[in-house]
C-alpha positions in Angstrom: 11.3 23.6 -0.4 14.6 22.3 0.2 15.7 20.2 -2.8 18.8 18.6 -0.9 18.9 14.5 0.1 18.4 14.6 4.3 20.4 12.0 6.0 20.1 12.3 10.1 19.3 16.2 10.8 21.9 17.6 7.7 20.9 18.8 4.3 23.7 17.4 2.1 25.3 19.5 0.0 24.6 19.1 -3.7 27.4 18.1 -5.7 26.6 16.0 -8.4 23.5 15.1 -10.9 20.1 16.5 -10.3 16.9 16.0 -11.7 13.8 18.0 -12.2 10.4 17.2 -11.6 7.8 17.0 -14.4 3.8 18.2 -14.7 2.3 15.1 -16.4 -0.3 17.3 -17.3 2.1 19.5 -19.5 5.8 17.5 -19.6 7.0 20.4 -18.4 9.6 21.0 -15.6 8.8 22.2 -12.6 10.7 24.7 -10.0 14.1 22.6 -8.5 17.0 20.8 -8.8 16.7 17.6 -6.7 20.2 16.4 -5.9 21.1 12.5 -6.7 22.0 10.8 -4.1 25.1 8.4 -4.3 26.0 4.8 -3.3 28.3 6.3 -0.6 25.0 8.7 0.9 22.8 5.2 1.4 25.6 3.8 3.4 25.8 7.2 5.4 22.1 7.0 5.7 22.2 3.2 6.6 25.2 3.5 9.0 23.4 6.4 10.9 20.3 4.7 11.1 21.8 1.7 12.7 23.1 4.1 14.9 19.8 5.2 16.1 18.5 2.3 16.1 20.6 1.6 19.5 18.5 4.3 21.4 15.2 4.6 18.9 13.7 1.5 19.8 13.9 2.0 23.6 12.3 5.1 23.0 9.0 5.4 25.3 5.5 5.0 23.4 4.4 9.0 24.7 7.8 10.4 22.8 6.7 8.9 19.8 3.1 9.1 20.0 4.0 12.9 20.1 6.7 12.6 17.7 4.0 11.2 14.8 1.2 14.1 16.0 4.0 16.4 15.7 4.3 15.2 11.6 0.5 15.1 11.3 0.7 18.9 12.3 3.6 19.7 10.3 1.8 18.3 6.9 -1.3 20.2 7.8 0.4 23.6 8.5 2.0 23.1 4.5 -1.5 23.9 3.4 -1.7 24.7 0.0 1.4 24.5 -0.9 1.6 20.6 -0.3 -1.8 20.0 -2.6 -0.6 22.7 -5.0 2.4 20.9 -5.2 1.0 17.4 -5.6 -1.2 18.1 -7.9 1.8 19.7 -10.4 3.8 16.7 -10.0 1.0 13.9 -10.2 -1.9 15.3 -12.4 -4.1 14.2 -9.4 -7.1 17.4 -8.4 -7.0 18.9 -5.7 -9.9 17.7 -3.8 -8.5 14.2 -4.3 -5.3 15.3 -2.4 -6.9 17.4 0.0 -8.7 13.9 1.0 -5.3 11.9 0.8 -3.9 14.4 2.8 -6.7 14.1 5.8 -5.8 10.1 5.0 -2.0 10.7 5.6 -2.9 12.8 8.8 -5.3 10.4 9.5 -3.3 7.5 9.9 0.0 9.2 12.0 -2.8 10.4 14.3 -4.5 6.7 14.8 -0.9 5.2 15.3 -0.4 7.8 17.6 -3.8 6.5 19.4 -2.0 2.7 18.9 1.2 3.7 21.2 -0.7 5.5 23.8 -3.0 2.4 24.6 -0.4 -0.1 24.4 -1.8 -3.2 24.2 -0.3 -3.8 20.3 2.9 -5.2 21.8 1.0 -8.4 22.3 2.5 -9.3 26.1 2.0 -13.2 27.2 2.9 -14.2 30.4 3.3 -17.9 31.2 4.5 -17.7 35.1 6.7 -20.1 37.1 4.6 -23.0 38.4 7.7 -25.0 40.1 5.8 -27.9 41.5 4.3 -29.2 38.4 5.0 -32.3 37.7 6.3 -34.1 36.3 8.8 -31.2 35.0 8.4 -27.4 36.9 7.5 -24.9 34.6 9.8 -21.9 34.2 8.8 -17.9 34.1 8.4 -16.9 30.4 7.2 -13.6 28.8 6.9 -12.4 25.4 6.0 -9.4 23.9 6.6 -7.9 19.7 9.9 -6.0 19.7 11.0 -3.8 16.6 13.2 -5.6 13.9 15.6 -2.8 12.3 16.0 0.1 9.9 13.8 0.2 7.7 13.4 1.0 3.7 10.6 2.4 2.2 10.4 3.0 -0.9 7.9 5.8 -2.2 4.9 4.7 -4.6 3.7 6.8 -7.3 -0.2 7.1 -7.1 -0.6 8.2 -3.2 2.1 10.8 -3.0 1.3 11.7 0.3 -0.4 8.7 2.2 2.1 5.7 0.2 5.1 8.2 -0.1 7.5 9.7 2.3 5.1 10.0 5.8 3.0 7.1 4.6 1.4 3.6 6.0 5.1 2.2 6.1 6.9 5.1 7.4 4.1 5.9 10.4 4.0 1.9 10.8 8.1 1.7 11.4 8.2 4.4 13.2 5.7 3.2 15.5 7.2 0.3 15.8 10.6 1.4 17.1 12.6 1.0 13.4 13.9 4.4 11.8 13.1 5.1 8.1 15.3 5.5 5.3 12.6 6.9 2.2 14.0 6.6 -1.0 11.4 9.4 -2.7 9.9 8.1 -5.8 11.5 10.5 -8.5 7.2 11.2 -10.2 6.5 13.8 -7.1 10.0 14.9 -5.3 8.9 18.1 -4.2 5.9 16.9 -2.8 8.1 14.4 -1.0 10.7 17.0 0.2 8.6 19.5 1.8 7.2 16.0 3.9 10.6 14.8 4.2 11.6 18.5 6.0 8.6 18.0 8.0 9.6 14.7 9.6 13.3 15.8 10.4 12.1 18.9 12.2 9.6 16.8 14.2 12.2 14.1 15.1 14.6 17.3 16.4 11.7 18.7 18.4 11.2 15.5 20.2 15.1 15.2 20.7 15.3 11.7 18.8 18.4 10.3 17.9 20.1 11.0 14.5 19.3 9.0 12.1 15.8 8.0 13.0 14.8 9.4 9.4 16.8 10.1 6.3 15.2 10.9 3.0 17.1 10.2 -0.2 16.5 11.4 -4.0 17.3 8.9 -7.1 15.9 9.0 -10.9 17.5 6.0 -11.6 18.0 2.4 -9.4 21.7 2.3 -8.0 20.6 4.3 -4.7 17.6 1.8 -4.2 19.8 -1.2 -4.8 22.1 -0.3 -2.4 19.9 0.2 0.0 18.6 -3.0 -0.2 21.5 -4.5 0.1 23.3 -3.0 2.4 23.8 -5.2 5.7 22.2 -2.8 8.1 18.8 -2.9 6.3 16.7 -5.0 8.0 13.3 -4.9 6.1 12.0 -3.1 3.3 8.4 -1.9 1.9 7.4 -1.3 -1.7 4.3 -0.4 -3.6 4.8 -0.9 -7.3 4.8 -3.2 -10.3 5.2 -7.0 -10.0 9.0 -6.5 -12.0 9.6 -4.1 -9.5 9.0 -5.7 -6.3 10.3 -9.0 -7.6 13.3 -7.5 -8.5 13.7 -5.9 -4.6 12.4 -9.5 -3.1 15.6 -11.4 -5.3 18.1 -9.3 -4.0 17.0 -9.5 -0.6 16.8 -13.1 -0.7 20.2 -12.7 -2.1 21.6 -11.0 0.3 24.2 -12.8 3.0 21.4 -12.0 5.7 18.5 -12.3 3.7 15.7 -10.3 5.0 11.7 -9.4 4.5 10.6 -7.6 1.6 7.1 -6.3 1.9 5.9 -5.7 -1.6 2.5 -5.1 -3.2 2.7 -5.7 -6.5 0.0 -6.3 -8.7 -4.0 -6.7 -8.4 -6.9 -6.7 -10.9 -9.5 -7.6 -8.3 -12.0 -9.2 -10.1 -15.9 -9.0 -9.3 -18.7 -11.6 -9.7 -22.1 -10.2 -10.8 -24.4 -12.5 -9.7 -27.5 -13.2 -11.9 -30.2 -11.8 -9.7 -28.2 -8.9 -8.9 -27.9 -8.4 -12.4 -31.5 -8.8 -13.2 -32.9 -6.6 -10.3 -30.2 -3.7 -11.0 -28.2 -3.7 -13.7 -28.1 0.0 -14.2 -27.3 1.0 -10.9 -24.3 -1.9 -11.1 -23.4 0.0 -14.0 -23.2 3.2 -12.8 -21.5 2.2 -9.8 -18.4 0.7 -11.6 -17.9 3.0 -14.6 -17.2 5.1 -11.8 -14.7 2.5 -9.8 -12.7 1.7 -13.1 -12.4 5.3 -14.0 -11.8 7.2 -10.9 -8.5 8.9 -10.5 -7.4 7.6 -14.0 -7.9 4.2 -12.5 -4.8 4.2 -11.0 -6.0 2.7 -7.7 -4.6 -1.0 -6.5 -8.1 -1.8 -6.0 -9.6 -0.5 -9.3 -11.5 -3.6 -10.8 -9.9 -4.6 -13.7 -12.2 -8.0 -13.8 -15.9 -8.8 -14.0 -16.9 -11.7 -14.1 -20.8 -12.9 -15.1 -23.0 -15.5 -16.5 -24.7 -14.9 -19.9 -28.2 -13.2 -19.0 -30.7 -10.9 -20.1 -29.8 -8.7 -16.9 -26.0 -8.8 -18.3 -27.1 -7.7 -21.5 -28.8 -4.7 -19.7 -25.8 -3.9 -17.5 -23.2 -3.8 -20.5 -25.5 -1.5 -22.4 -25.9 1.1 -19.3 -21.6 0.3 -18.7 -21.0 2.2 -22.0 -23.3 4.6 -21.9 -21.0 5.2 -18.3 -17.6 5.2 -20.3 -18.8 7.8 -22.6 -19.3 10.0 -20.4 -16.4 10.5 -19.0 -14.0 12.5 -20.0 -9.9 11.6 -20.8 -7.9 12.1 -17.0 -3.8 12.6 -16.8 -1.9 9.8 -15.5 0.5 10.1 -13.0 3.9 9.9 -15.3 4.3 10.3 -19.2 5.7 6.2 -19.0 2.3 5.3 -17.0 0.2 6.3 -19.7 2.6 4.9 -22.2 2.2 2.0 -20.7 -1.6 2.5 -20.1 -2.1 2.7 -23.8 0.4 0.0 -24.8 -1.3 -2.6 -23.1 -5.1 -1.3 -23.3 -4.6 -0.9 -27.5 -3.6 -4.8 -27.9 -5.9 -6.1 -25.3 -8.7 -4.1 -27.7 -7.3 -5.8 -30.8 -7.4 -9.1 -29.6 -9.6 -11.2 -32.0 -11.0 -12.7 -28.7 -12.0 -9.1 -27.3 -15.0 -6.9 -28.3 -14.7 -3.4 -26.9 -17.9 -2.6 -25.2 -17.0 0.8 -25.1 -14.0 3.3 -25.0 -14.4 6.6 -24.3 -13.8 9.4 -27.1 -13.9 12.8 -25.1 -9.6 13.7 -25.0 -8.6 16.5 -23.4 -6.7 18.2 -26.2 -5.4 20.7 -24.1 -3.1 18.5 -21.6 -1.3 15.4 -22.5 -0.8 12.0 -20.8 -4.5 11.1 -21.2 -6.0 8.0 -20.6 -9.6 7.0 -22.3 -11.5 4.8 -20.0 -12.3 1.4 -21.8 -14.4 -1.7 -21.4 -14.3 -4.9 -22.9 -15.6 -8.5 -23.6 -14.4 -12.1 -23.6 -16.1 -15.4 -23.3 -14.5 -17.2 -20.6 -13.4 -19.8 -22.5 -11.0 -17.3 -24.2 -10.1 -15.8 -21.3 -9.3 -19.4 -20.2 -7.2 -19.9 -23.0 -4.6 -17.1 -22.7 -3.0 -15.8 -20.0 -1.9 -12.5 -20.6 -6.2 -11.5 -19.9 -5.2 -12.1 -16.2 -2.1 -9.6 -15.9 -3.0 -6.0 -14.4 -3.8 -3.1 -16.9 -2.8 -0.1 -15.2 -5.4 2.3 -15.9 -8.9 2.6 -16.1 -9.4 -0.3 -18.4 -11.6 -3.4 -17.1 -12.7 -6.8 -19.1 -15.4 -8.8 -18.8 -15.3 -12.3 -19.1 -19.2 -13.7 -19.9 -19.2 -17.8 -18.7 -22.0 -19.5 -20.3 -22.9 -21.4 -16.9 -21.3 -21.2 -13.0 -19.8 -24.1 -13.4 -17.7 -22.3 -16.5 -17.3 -19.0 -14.4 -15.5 -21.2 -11.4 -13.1 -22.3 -13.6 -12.5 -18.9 -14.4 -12.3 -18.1 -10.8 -9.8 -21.2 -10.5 -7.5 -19.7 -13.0 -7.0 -16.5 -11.0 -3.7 -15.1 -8.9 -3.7 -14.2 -5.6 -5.5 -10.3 -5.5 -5.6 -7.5 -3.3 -9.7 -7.4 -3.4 -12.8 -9.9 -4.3 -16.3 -8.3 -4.5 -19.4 -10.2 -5.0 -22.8 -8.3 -6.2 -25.6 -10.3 -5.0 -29.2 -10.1 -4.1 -29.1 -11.5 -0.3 -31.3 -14.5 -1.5 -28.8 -15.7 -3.7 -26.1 -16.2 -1.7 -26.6 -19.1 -0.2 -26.7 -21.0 -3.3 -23.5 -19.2 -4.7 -21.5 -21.0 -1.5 -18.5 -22.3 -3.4 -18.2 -18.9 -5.6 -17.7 -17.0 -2.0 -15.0 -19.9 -1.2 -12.8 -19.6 -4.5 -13.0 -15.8 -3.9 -12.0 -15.5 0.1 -9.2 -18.3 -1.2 -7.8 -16.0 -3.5 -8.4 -12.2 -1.9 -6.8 -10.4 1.0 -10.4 -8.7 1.4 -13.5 -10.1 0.1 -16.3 -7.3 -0.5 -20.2 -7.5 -0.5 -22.2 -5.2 -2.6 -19.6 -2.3 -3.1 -16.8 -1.1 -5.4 -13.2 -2.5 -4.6 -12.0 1.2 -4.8 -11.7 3.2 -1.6 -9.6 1.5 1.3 -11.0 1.9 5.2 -7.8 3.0 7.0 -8.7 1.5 10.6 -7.6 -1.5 12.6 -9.6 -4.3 10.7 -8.5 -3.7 7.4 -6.3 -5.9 5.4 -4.9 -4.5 2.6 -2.5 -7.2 1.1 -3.3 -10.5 -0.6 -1.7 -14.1 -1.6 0.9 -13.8 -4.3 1.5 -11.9 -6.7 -1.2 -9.1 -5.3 2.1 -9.1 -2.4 5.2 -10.9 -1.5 4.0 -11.9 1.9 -0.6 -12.3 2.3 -0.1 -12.6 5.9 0.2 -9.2 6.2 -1.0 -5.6 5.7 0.1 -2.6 4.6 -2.9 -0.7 5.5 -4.4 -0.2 9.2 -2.6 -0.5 12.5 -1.9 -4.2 11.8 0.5 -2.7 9.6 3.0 -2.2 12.6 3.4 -6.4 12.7 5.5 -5.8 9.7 8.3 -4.3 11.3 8.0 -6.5 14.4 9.3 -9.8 15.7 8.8 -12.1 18.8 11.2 -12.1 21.5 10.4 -14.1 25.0 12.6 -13.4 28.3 12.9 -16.7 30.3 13.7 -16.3 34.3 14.0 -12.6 34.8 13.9 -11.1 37.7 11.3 -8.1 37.8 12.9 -5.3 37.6 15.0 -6.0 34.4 11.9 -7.1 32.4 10.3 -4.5 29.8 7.9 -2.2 31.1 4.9 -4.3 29.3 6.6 -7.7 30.5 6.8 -6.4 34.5 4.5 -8.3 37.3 1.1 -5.2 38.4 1.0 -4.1 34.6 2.3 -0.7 35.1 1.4 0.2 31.7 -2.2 -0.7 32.0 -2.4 -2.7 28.8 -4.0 -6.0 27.5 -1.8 -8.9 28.1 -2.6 -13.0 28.3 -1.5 -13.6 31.5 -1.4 -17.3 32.7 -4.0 -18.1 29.1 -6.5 -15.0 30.5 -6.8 -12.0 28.6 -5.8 -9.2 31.8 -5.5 -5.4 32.2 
C-alpha cells in the first residue's frame, strides 16, 4: 500500500503533513502515513488532467471498455487485503464488503458492457431535405459528448463502490472526462490500494497522463481548490446537506460556474397503509427493524420515516417493531464524529415532549466503541406538523413514526415533506386504488417510488434512479446510480453541414458502429 498522493503516473514525494487512518471500532491508528496534499498538487493534478483531456475523450469506446475491466480485475486480484482493509478503517463486516466489492466490480464491468454497444451516445440524425419548402432543411447530427475533468469526491459509507473506483469515477471515465478523487480521509488505505489499481490499469492501456489522479486531505483546502480551480469542469459528492451545499456555492461562484452533482440528504419516508397493516403487521415489522438497522443504518435509503393512520393493525405493528429493536445488538459507525453525531441528534429527538420512544435498543457492545443503539419513536402528525427539525435526516439507525388520525391528516404530512431519495408504500393490492392521491404526493416528492419492499438495497442496472428533487440532491434529473449515471458527465453537441468523412464515427452516413440512432425521427441500427 502506497500511502503517497498520485497525480498522472507519479507517486509524489511526501514532504509535508500526514495523517493516519483510524479503526472506529477501536480509535486506534492504523499502519501509514498518508501524505497531505497541497493547494499547489490540485493545480498539478487539475493542469494534467486538462492535459489529458485533449486526447482522453477521443479515445475509442474498446480502449476504455478494456481500460474499466482492467480495474474490475485489479480490485479483485487485492482479495483480502482490500476487505481486510475496509473493514479496519470503516467498522463495516466483511461479508458486507465482500458484497460491495462484487457491486464495485459489478458496475466497471456493466459500463464496460455500455461502451461496447454503443448506442448511449444518443446519435440523431436530421438529414438535408433541400427542396422543402418553403425553407430547405439543412444536414444536422447530434450525439452526447464528454464535458471535462472531473472531481469526485469520496463518500464515507461505501468505501469501495462510492469511493475512489465508484459510480462517478467508472461513469466519467466512461464518458470520456478523467477523474481527479479527492479520498475521503475515514478509509485512505482502502482508497489507495484502489487508487494504485486505476493508475496501473490506465498505463497498461497506454492512456494519457492525467486521466486519473488521486489526492489525500484531512482537512478542506485541497477539496476547495479543486472546486475552484478553472479546469474543473463538474464535480460529484455524496455527503451531508452542509457539505454539498457548501461545494454547490462555490461552484456557482466560480467565474465559469459549473455542475455540482450532490446527494445530500434523504429520510425516505414509508406509508403503511391500513390493510397492509391489519393483514401483516408483524411481518412489516420484521421487515423494517431490519431496514433501519442494517449496517448501522448508515444507508441513504435507510427509512428514517413511517408514516400511518391510527389502527388496531398499527398498534400490532409497533408492538412487534420493538420487540425487533431489542434484538439487535449495538453496530460501529463509520467515524468516531458519525456516531457523535448519531447520538447527538437521536438523544434530543428522544427527549422531545412530543416523542414517545417505542423502543431503543439496550444490548452495547462494551468491547468496541462508536456504537450506535437502534431506536424507534412516535409522534402524532400534528406535532410532527408543527416542528420542523422531525423532517431533517438522523444519520443512523434511528426512524420516527408519525401516527395521523385520518388520510386526510397523513397527506398533509406527506405535503410537508422535502424532496427524498426513496418513497415506499406498503399496501394490500386492493387498496391501492383508493390510496390514488397518497401514490401522487409520494412519486412528486421521490426519485424512486417503491411497492411492498424496504428502501434499503439499491439495484445497480440501467433503470435505476438513484437521486431525487431537492435537498435528497442538487440536481433530481439525474442519477448517480446505473448507467444513466454517464449523462452526468455529458453534454449535447450537434454538427451542422459536414461532409462525411469528418463527422464522428457514431454521426457517419452506413452506421459503422452498429448502434441505435434516430435517424430521420426512426429509431435505426
Amino acid at each position: 500500500m502506497n500511502t503517497q498522493n498520485i497525480i498522472g503516473y507519479s507517486f509524489l514525494p511526501a514532504t509535508g503533513k500526514s495523517f493516519k487512518a483510524v479503526n472506529p471500532s477501536t480509535n486506534g491508528q492504523l499502519d501509514g502515513d498518508f501524505a497531505v496534499a497541497t493547494v499547489a498538487d490540485a493545480d498539478a493534478a487539475m493542469q494534467l488532467a486538462a492535459k489529458a483531456f485533449e486526447t482522453y475523450r477521443h479515445t475509442d469506446a474498446k480502449t476504455k471498455a478494456a481500460f474499466l475491466r482492467s480495474i474490475a480485475e485489479g480490485i479483485t486480484a487485492l482479495g483480502d487485503e482490500l476487505l481486510n482493509r475496509c473493514s479496519a478503517e470503516s467498522g463495516l463486516p466483511i461479508p458486507r464488503l465482500t458484497g460491495e466489492r462484487g457491486r464495485t466490480t459489478g458496475q466497471l464491468n456493466m459500463y464496460a458492457n455500455l461502451l461496447e454497444e454503443g448506442s448511449w451516445v444518443e446519435a440523431v440524425i436530421d438529414t438535408a431535405i433541400p427542396d422543402r419548402t418553403p425553407l430547405p432543411r439543412i444536414d444536422i447530427r447530434k450525439m452526447m459528448v464528454p464535458i471535462g475533468p472531473a472531481v469526485v469526491f469520496g463518500a464515507s459509507n461505501f468505501p469501495m463502490a462510492f469511493s475512489v473506483a465508484g459510480g462517478d469515477t467508472v461513469s466519467a471515465l466512461a464518458a470520456g472526462c478523467p477523474v481527479v478523487v479527492k479520498a475521503h480521509p475515514a478509509h485512505p488505505g482502502a482508497s489507495a490500494l484502489v487508487a494504485e489499481v486505476i493508475m496501473q490499469a490506465a498505463k497498461k492501456h497506454n492512456l494519457p497522463e492525467g486521466v486519473f489522479s488521486h489526492l489525500f486531505d484531512d482537512g478542506y483546502a485541497v477539496g476547495e481548490a479543486l472546486v475552484k480551480h478553472p479546469q474543473t469542469k463538474i464535480v460529484t459528492f455524496t455527503g451531508s446537506l452542509k457539505g454539498g451545499m457548501a461545494l454547490v456555492k462555490m461552484a456557482r461562484e466560480r467565474d465559469e460556474p459549473i455542475p455540482v452533482f450532490a446527494e445530500m440528504g434523504s429520510i425516505n419516508p414509508v406509508v403503511l397503509l391500513p390493510q397492509a397493516l391489519q393483514n401483516r403487521a408483524e411481518e412489516l415489522a420484521k421487515t423494517y427493524a431490519e431496514s433501519i438497522t442494517i449496517s448501522a443504518g448508515q444507508f441513504c435509503t435507510n427509512p428514517g420515516l413511517l408514516l400511518a393512520v391510527k389502527s388496531e393493525g398499527l398498534d400490532r405493528f409497533k408492538e412487534a417493531l420493538a420487540q425487533g429493536i431489542a434484538n439487535v445488538g449495538s453496530a460501529t459507525m463509520l467515524t468516531a464524529g458519525i456516531c457523535n453525531n448519531y447520538q447527538k441528534l437521536a438523544t434530543e429527538r428522544l427527549g422531545d415532549e412530543a416523542v414517545t420512544v417505542i423502543r431503543k435498543s439496550d444490548k452495547l457492545n462494551t468491547e468496541n466503541v462508536n456504537q450506535a443503539l437502534a431506536a424507534v419513536s412516535e409522534i402524532s402528525a400534528a406535532d410532527f406538523l408543527a416542528d420542523e427539525k422531525f423532517k431533517e435526516e438522523v444519520f443512523g439507525p434511528f426512524s420516527i413514526l408519525v401516527v395521523a388520525d385520518d388520510i386526510a391528516q397523513l397527506e398533509q404530512v406527506l405535503d410537508s415533506l422535502q424532496g427524498q431519495l426513496t418513497a415506499t408504500i406498503m399496501a394490500e393490492k386492493e387498496e391501492l386504488a383508493l390510496y390514488g392521491e397518497v401514490i401522487n404526493k409520494l412519486s412528486f416528492r421521490a426519485g424512486r417510488v417503491i411497492l411492498n419492499g424496504p428502501p434499503t438495497g439499491v439495484e445497480v442496472g440501467n433503470a435505476i434512479q438513484h437521486g431525487g428533487p431537492f435537498p435528497a440532491t442538487s440536481d433530481s434529473r439525474f442519477t448517480s446510480v446505473g448507467t444513466g449515471a454517464i449523462k452526468r458527465f455529458v453534454r449535447p453537441l450537434a454538427w451542422q453541414n459536414w461532409d462525411n468523412a469528418l463527422l464522428p464515427d457514431a454521426l457517419k452516413e452506413g452506421n459503422p458502429l452498429g448502434i441505435w440512432r434516430l435517424f430521420n425521427n426512426e429509431w435505426t441500427k
